[in-house]
C-alpha distance (Angstrom), angle and dihedral (degrees) to the residues before:
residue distance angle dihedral
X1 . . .
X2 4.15 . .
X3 3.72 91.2 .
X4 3.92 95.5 47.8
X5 3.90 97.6 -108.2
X6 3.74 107.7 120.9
X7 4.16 112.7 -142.1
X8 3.69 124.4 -154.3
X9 3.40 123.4 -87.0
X10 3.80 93.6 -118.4
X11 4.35 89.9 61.0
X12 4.11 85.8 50.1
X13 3.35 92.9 54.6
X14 3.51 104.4 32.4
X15 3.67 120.9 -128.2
X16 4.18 128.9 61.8
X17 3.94 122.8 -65.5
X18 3.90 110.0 -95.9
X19 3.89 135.6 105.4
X20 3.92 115.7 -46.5
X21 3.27 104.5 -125.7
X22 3.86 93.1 -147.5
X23 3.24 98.6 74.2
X24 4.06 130.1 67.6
X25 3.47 94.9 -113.3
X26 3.92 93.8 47.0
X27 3.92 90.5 45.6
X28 3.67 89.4 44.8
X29 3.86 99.3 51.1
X30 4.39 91.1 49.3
X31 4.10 89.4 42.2
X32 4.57 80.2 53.7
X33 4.12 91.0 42.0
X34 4.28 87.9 44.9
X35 3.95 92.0 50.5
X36 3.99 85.5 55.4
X37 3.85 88.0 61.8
X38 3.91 88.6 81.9
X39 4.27 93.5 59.7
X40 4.26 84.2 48.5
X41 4.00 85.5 94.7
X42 3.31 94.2 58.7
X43 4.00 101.6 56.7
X44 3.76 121.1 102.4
X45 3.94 89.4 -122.8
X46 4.24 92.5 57.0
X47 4.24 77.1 41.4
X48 3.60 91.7 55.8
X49 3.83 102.7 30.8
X50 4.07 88.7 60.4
X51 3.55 89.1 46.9
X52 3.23 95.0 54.8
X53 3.69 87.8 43.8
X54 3.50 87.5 55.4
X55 3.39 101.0 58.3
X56 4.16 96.4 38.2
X57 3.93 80.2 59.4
X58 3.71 100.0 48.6
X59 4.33 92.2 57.7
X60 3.86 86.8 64.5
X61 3.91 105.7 85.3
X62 3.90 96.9 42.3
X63 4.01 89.8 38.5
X64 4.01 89.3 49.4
X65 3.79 92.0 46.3
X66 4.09 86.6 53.1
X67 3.67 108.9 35.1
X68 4.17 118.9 0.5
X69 4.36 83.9 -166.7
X70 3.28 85.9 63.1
X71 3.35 107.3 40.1
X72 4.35 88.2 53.7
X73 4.11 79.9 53.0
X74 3.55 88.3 54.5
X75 3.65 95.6 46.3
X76 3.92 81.3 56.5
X77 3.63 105.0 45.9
X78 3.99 91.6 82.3
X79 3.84 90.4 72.4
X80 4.33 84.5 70.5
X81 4.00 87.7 82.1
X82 3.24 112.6 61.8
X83 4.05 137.4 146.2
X84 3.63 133.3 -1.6
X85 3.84 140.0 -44.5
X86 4.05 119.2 -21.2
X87 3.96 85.9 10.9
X88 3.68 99.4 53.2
X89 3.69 96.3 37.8
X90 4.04 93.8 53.2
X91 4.21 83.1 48.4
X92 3.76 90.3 53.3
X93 3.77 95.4 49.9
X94 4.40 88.6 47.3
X95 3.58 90.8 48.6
X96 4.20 90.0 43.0
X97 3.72 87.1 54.3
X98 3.89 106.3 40.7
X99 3.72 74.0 50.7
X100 3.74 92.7 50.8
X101 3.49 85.7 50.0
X102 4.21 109.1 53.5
X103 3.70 104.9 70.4
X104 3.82 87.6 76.6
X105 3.87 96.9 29.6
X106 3.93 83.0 50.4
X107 4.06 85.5 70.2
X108 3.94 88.5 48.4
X109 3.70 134.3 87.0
X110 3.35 118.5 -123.9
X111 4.02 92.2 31.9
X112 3.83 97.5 137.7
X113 4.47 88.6 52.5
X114 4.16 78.6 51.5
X115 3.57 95.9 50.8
X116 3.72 97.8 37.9
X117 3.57 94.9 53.9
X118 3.82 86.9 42.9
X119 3.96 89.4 53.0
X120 4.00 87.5 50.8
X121 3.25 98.5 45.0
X122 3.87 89.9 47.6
X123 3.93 89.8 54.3
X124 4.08 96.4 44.3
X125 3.44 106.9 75.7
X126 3.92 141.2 27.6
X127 3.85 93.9 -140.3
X128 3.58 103.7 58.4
X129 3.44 90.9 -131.2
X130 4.24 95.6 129.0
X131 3.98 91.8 34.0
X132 3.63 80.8 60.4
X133 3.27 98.9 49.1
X134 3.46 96.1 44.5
X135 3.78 94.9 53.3
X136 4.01 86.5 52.9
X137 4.00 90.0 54.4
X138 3.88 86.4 40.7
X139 3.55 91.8 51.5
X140 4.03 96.4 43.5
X141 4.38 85.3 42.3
X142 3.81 89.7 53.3
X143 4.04 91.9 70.3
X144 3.84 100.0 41.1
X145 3.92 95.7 42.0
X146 3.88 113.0 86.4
């Protein structure tokens, strides 16, 4: 604070804002937020994440039997939706629409190059800009490739 500008108290102290966990109130607010852990199963998101989870796992034995490429891409694609908030919500929506896309790349060849360059281009940028772009040359590629 020499040159006037005033820093948070986080940067002074060195580590992120939230309770410190060596004190009785710090300890006693993350022993509350573990005991929620228990209600987790009930939320619509847990709901919905093992459905979805449920359905990723049931493509495996007829996508193996067809194409073992893309059945390793698949295996890979769950590594799209990842973290928290904006970041897990723009995952969910790449995963929901390489998913949207397989059935009729499943029939192509090629299909595991498609969804691997998909999957990268899903994980390359915040903005969406080269998923999107990807998907359009995915979605063109799907009626020329035989």
């Amino acid at each position: 604070m020499a040159d006037g500008k005033r820093t948070p108290d986080h940067e002074s102290e060195g580590g992120p804002p939230g309770p410190k966990d060596t004190s009785l109130r710090g300890f006693l607010q993350l022993y509350v937020l573990a005991g929620l852990r228990r209600w987790r199963w009930t939320s619509l998101r847990f709901q919905d994440d093992h459905r979805r989870i449920g359905e990723w796992l049931a493509l495996f034995p007829g996508v193996a039997s067809e194409d073992y490429g893309l059945a390793l891409e698949l295996a890979e694609l769950p590594r799209v939706v990842k973290g928290y908030g904006d970041t897990h919500h723009r995952g969910r929506r790449s995963f929901d629409e390489i998913m949207r896309v397989l059935p009729t790349l499943r029939q192509k060849q090629g299909a595991s190059a498609v969804v691997r360059s998909l999957r990268a281009a899903a994980m390359a940028d915040e903005s969406g800009q080269w998923f999107a772009e990807a998907l359009k040359f995915a979605e063109a590629l799907k009626d020329v490739i035989a």
